[in-house]
C-alpha positions as CSV (number, residue, x, y, z in Angstrom):
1,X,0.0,0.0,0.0
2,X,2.6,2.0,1.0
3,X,4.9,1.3,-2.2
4,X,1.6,1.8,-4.3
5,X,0.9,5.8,-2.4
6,X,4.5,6.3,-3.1
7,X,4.3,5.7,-6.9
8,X,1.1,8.1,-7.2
9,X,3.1,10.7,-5.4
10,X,5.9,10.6,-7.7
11,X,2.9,11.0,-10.7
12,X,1.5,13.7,-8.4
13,X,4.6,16.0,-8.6
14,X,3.2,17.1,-12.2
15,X,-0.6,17.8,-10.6
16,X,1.1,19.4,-7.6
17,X,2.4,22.2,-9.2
18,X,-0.9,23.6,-10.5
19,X,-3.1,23.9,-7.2
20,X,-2.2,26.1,-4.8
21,X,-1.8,29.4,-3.2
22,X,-1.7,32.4,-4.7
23,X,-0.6,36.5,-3.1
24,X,-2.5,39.7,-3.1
25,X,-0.9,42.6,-4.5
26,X,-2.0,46.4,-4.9
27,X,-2.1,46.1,-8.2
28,X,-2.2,43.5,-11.6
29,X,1.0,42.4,-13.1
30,X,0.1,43.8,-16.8
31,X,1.2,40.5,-18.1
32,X,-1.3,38.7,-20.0
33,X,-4.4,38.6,-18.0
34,X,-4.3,42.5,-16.9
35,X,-8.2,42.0,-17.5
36,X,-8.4,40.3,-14.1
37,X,-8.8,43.8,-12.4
38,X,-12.7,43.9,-12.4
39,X,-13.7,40.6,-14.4
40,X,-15.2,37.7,-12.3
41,X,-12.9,34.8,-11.8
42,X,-11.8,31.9,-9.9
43,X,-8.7,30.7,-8.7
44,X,-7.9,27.4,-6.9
45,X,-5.5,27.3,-3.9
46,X,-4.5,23.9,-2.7
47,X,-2.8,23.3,0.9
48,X,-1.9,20.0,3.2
49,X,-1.7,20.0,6.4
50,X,-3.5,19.9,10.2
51,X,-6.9,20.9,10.8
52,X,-5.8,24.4,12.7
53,X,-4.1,25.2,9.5
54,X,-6.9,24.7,6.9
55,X,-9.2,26.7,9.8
56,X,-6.7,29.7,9.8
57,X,-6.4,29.8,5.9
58,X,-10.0,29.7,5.1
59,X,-10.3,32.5,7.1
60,X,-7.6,34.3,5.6
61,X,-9.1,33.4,2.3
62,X,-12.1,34.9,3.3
63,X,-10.5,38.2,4.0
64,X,-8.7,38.2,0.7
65,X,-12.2,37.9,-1.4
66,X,-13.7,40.6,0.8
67,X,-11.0,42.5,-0.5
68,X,-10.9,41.3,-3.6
69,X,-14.8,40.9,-4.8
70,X,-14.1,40.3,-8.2
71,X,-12.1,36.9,-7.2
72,X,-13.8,33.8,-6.0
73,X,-11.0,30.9,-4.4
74,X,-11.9,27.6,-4.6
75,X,-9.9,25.6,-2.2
76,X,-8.9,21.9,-2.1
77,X,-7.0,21.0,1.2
78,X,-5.9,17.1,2.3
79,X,-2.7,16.0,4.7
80,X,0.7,15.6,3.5
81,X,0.3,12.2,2.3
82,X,-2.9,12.2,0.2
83,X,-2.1,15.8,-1.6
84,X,1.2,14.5,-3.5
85,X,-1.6,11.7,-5.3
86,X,-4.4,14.2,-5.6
87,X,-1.9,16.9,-7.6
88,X,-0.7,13.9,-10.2
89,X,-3.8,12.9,-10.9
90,X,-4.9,16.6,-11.5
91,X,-1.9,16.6,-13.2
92,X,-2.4,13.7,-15.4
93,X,-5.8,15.1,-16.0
94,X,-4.6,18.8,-16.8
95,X,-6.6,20.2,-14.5
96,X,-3.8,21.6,-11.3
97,X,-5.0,24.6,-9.5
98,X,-3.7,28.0,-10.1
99,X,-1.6,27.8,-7.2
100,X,-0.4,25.3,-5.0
101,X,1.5,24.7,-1.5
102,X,5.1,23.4,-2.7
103,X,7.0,20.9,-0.6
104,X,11.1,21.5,-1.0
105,X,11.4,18.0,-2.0
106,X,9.3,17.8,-5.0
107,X,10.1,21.3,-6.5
108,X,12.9,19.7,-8.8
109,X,10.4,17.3,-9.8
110,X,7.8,20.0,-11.0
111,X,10.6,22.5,-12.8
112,X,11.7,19.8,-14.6
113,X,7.9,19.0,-16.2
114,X,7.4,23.0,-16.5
115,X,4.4,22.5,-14.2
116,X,5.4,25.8,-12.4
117,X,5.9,29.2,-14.1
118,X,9.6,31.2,-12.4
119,X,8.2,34.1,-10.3
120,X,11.3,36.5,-11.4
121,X,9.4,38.9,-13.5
122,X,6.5,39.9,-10.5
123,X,9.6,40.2,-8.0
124,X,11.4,42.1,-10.4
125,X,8.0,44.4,-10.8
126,X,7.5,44.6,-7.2
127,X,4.1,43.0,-7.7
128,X,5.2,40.2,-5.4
129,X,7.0,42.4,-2.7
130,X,10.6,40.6,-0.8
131,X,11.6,44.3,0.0
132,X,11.3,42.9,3.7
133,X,13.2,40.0,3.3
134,X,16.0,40.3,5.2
135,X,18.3,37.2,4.6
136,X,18.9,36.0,1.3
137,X,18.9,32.4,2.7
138,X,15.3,32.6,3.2
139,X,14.7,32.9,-0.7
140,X,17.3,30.2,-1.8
141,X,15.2,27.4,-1.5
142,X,12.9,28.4,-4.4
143,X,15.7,29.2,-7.2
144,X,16.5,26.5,-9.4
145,X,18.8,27.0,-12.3
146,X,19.1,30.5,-11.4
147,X,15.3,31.1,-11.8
148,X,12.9,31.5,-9.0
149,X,10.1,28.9,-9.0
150,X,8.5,29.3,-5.4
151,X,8.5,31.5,-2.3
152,X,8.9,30.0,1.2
153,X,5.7,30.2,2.9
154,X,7.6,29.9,6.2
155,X,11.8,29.3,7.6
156,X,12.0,26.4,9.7
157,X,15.1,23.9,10.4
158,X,15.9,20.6,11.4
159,X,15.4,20.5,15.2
160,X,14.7,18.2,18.3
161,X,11.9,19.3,20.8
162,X,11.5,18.0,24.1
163,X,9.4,18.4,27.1
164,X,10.8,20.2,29.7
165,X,8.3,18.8,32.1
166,X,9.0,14.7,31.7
167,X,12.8,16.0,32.5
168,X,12.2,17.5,35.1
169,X,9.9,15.1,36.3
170,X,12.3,12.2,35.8
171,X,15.2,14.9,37.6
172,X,17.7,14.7,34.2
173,X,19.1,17.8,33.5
174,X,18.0,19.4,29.9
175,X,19.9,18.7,26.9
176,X,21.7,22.7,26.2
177,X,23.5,23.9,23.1
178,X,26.3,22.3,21.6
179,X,25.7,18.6,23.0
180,X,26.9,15.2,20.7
181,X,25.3,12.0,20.3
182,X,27.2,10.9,23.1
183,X,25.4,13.3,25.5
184,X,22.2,12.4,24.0
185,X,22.9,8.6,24.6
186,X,23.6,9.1,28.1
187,X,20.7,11.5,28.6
188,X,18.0,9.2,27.0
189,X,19.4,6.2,29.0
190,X,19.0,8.2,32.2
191,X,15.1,9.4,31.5
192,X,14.6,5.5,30.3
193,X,15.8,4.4,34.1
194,X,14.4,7.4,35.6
195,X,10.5,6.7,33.9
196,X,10.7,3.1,32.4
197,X,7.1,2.8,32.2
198,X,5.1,0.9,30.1
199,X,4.8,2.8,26.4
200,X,7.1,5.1,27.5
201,X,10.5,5.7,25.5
202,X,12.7,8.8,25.8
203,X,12.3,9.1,22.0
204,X,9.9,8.9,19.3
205,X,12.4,9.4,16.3
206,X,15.7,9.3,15.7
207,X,17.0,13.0,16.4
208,X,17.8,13.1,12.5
209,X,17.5,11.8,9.1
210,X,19.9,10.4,7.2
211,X,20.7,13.0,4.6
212,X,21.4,15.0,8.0
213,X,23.7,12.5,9.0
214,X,25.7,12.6,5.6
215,X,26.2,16.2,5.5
216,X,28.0,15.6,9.2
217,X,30.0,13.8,7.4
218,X,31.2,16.0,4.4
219,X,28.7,14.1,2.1
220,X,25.6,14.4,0.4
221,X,22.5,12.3,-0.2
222,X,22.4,12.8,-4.2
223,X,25.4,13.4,-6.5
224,X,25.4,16.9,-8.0
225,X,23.8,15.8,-11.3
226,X,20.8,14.1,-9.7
227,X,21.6,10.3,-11.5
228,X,23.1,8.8,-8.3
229,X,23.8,8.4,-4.9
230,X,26.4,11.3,-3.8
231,X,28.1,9.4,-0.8
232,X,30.9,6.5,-2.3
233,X,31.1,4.3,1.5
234,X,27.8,2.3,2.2
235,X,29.3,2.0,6.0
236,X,28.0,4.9,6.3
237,X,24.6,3.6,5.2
238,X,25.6,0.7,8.1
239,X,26.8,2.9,10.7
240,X,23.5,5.1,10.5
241,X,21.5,2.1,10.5
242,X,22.9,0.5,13.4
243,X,22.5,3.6,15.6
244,X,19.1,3.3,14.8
245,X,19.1,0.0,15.6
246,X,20.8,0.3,18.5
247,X,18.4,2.6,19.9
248,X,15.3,0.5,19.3
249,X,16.8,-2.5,20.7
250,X,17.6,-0.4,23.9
251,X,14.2,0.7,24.4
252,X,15.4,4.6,23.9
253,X,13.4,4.2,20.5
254,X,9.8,3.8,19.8
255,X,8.6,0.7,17.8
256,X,9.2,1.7,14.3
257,X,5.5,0.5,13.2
258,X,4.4,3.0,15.9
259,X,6.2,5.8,15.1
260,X,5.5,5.5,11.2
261,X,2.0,5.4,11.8
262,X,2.3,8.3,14.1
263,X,4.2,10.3,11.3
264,X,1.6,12.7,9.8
265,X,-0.8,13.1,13.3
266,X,0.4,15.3,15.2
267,X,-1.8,14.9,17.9
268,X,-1.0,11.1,18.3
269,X,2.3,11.4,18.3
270,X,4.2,10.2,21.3
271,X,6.1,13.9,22.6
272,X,2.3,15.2,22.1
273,X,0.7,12.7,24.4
274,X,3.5,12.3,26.9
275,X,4.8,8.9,26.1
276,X,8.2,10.1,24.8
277,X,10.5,13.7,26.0
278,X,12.4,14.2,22.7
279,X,11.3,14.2,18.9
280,X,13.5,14.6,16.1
281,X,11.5,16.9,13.6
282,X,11.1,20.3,11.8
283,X,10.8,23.7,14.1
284,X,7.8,24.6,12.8
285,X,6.0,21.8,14.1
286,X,6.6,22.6,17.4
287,X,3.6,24.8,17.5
288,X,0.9,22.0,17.1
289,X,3.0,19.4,19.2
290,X,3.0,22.4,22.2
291,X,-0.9,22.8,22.0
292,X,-1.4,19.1,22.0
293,X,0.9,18.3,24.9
294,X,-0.9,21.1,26.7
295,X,2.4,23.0,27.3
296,X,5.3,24.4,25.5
297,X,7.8,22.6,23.9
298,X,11.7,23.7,23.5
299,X,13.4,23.7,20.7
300,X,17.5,22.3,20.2
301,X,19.3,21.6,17.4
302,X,20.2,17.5,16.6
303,X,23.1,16.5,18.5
304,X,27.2,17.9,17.1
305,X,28.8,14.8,15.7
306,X,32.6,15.1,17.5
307,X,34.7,16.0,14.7
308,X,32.6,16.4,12.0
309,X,30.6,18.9,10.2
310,X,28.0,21.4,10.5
311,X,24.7,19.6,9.8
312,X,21.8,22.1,10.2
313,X,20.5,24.5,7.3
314,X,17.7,26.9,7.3
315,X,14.7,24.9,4.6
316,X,11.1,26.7,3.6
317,X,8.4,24.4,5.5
318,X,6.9,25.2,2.6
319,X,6.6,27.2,-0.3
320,X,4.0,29.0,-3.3
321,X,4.1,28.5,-6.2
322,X,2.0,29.2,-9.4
323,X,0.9,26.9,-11.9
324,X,2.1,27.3,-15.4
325,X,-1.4,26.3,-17.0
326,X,-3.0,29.4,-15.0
327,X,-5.6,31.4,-16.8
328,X,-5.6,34.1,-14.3
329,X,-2.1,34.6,-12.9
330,X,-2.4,38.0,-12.3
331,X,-5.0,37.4,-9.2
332,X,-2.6,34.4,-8.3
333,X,0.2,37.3,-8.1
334,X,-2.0,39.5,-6.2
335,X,-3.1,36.5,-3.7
336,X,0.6,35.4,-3.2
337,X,1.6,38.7,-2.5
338,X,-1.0,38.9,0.0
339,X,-0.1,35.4,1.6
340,X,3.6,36.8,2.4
341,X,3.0,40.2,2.8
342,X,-0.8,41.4,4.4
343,X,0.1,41.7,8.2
344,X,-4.0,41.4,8.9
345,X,-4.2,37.8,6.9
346,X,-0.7,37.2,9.0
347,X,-2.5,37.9,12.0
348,X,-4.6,34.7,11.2
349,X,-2.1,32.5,9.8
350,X,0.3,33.6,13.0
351,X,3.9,31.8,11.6
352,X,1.9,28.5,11.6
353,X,3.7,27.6,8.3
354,X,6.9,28.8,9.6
355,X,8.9,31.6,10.6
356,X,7.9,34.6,8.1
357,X,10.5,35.4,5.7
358,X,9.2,39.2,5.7
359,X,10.2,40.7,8.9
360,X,8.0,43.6,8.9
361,X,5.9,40.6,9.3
362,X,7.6,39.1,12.0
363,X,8.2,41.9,14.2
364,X,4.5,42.9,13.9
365,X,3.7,39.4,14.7
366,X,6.4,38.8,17.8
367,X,4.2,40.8,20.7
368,X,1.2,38.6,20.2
369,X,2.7,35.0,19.7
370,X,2.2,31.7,22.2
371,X,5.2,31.3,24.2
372,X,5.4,28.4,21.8
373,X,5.4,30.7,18.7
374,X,7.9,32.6,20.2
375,X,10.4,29.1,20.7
376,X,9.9,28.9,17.0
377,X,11.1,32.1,16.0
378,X,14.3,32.0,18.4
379,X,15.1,28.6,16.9
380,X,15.5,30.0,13.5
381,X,17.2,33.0,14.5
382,X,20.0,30.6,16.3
383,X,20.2,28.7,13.1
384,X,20.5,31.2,10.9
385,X,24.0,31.6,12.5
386,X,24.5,28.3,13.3
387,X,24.2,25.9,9.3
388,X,25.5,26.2,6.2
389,X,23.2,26.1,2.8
390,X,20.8,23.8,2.4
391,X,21.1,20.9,0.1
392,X,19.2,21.1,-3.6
393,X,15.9,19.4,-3.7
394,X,15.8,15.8,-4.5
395,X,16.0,15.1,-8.5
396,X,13.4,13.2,-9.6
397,X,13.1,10.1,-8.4
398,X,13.5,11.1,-5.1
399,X,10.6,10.5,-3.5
400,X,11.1,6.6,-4.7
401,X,14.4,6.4,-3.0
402,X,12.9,7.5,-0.2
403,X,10.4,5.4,0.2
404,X,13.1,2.6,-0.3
405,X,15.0,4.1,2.3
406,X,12.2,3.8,5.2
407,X,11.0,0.2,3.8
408,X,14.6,-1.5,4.5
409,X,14.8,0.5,7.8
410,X,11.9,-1.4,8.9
411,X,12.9,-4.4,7.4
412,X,16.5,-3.8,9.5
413,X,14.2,-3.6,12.3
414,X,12.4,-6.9,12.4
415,X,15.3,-8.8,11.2
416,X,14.3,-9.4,8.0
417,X,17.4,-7.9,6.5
418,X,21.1,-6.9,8.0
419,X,22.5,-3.7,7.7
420,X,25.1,-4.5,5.4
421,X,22.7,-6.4,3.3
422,X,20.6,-3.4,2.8
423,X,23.1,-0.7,2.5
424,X,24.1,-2.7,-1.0
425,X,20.1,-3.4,-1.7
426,X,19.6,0.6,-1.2
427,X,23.0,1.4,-3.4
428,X,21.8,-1.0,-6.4
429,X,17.9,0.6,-6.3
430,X,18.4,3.8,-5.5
431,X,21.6,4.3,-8.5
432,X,18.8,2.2,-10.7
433,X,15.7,4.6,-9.9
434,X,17.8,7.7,-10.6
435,X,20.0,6.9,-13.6
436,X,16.7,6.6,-15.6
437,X,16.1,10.7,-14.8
C-alpha cells in the first residue's frame, strides 16, 4: 500500500504544481491577463496539512475575497500524504490549480515538467513584494537554475523538541546547546531508568534523518547531477543504521511501526501525548505538538557529531508557487503577494507555516505569539548563524528512494534484513531509480 501511495506521489509531482496558493498585490501584473482587475474569476489554492491550519487559511481566504470581490478561491486541502496523489492525478488530468502549497522535496520534480511558471518577473516588478526579506537564505530554496520557482511560505530547520516537564519530572538535566550524540545517549538512558514505564520511550524518532547525518560527514544524499547516490562508503549507510538499531533494541526508540503510523498526526504522536520527551523533527512543528501536549515545547538543534561537520540548514516548510497552466495569474500574483506580505491575513495564519520570511511581518507578529510561537522564531534566529546552505531538492526520483530508504529500515528492524545487506540493496535501487532521470 505503502509502495503503491508512493508511486502516485511521484505521478502527483506534475498535478502538484498547478493547485495552490496564490498573493495579493496592490495592483495586476500587466502581463497577460491584466483584465483580471474587475472581471469575475476563480482561482484554486491547494494546501496540506493539520486541521488548525486549513481553519486559519479559510479565514484568511475569506478576507482576501472581501478584498478582492471580483475573485472567488476555490480551495482543495488534504494532509501531506494524500495531496502529493491528488496533484498527479490533476496533473495527469490537466486540471492543477492556479496555485499550490510546494513541498522543497518535490520542487525539482515539478521544474523539470514545466508545471510551475519562475516568479522572477513579478519580484522584479514589485508585484510580489521581498523588499522585507531580510536574509537572502530565506529565498534560496525556491531558485532552481538561477530562476525563482516558489517562495517560502515559512523558515523552519531541522530541530529536536522536548518536554521540559517529563525532564524535570524524571530529575535529568535538559539537553543545552552544543551537546553530541554521546550526551544524547547518556541522557536518554538516564530518562529510560528514571520513567521506564510501560509505552514510555525517551524518543519517538531518531533526532535526524539520514541526509542530515551525511552532510556531518562531508557528504551528500544525491550526486550533484541528480543520476546517483552522492556518498561513495555504504558503511555509512551501516553505521546510520545501526544507531538506529541500536536505539530501538535499547528501548530509547519507539517501535518503528508505531512511530510510522504516528508520522503525519500530530496529535497522536508520542512527545504530544507524553509517552516520549524528545522528537527529532522540523521547528515549525513545534507549535501543534506544544498545543497538543498542553504545554510548551523547546526547541534544540540534533546533536554535534565530535569531529565532524555542520549539519543544520535553514529549509522553507513550505513554499508557493504558481501553476504554469493558469488562466488568471495576475490574481494568483495578487493572492501570493497577499499570503507573504498582508500583516491582517498574517494575524490569522500567526507563523503557523513557519517563521515569516518578511520581517516587517515578523516583528509585527512577535508581541502577540504563544510562548510556543515565540520558541519557533528563536530557533530559527539561532540557526540562521549556526548551518550552512541547504542541500538542492531531491531530483526526480527522489521521493522513490525515499520510500526505499524507510522500507529497508523497517525491514533492519524486524530482522528481515542486516545492515550490510541493505546498505548494498539501497546502493543497487536507489543508482537504478535515478539513472533513468
Amino acid at each position: 500500500m505503502k509502495k503503491n501511495m508512493k508511486k502516485l506521489a511521484a505521478v502527483t509531482l506534475i498535478a502538484g504544481l498547478t493547485f495552490g496558493i496564490v498573493g495579493c498585490s496592490n495592483s495586476t501584473s500587466g502581463q497577460a491577463n491584466s483584465s483580471d482587475a474587475n472581471k469575475p474569476i476563480t482561482l484554486k489554492v491547494a494546501w496540506w496539512g493539520s486541521q488548525d491550519r486549513n481553519d486559519r487559511t479559510q479565514k484568511m481566504i475569506q478576507l482576501f475575497e472581501k478584498q478582492n470581490p471580483n475573485i472567488k478561491i476555490e480551495t482543495e486541502y488534504t494532509n501531506f500524504n494524500d495531496y502529493w496523489p491528488k496533484m498527479a492525478t490533476e496533473a495527469a488530468g490537466q486540471s492543477l490549480p492556479d496555485v499550490m502549497q510546494m513541498d522543497y522535496n518535490k520542487l525539482g520534480e515539478y521544474t523539470s515538467r514545466h508545471l510551475i511558471d519562475p516568479l522572477d518577473s513579478y519580484i522584479g516588478s514589485g508585484k510580489i513584494d521581498l523588499s522585507s526579506v531580510d536574509n537572502k537564505a530565506y529565498l534560496a530554496g525556491g531558485i532552481i537554475g538561477n530562476k525563482n520557482y516558489a517562495i517560502s511560505l515559512g523558515m523552519n530547520a531541522p530541530a529536536v523538541d522536548y518536554d521540559p516537564t517529563i525532564f524535570q519530572n524524571a530529575g535529568v538535566p535538559e539537553l543545552q546547546p552544543g551537546y553530541t550524540t554521546e550526551d544524547l545517549d547518556k541522557t536518554l538512558t538516564a530518562l529510560k531508568a528514571k520513567l521506564g514505564t510501560n509505552g514510555f520511550s525517551p524518543e519517538d524518532t531518531i533526532p535526524y534523518d539520514f541526509p542530515f547525518y551525511l552532510r556531518q560527514r562531508g557528504t551528500h544524499e544525491y550526486s550533484a547531477d541528480g543520476k546517483a547516490l552522492g556518498y561513495k562508503d555504504d558503511q555509512l549507510f551501516i553505521d546510520y543504521t545501526n544507531y538506529r538499531l541500536t536505539h530501538y533494541k535499547n528501548g530509547l526508540f519507539g517501535d518503528p511501526k508505531v512511530v510510522d503510523s504516528l508520522k503525519t498526526n500530530e496529535a497522536g504522536l508520542m512527545i504530544s501525548t507524553g509517552k516520549a520527551a524528545v522528537h527529532g523533527f522540523t521547528s515549525n512543528l513545534v507549535v501543534g505538538e506544544s498545543k497538543y501536549a498542553g504545554h510548551t515545547l523547546k526547541l534544540i538543534a540534533p546533536p554535534e557529531l565530535p569531529g565532524g561537520k555542520e549539519g543544520n540548514y535553514l529549509k522553507p516548510a513550505m513554499l508557493v508557487s504558481m501553476s504554469a497552466a493558469s488562466k488568471h495569474k495576475d490574481a494568483a500574483v495578487k493572492f501570493i503577494n497577499f499570503f507573504l506580505n498582508d500583516l491582517n491575513a498574517n494575524d490569522i495564519l500567526k507563523a503557523e507555516r513557519g517563521v515569516p520570511i518578511s520581517k516587517k511581518v515578523r516583528d509585527h507578529l512577535l508581541p502577540s505569539l504563544s510562548e510556543s510561537e515565540k520558541e519557533q522564531f528563536s530557533y530559527i534566529e539561532y540557526v540562521s548563524s549556526h548551518s550552512k546552505p541547504i542541500d538542492p531538492p531531491s531530483p526526480q526520483g527522489g521521493s522513490k528512494v525515499s520510500d526505499l530508504f524507510d522500507r529497508l529500515q523497517m525491514q533492519i528492524a524486524y530482522g528481515q534484513l542486516t545492515p550490510e545487506a541493505a546498505a548494498k540493496q539501497f546502493r543497487e535501487q536507489a543508482n537504478q531509480i535515478l539513472s533513468a532521470n
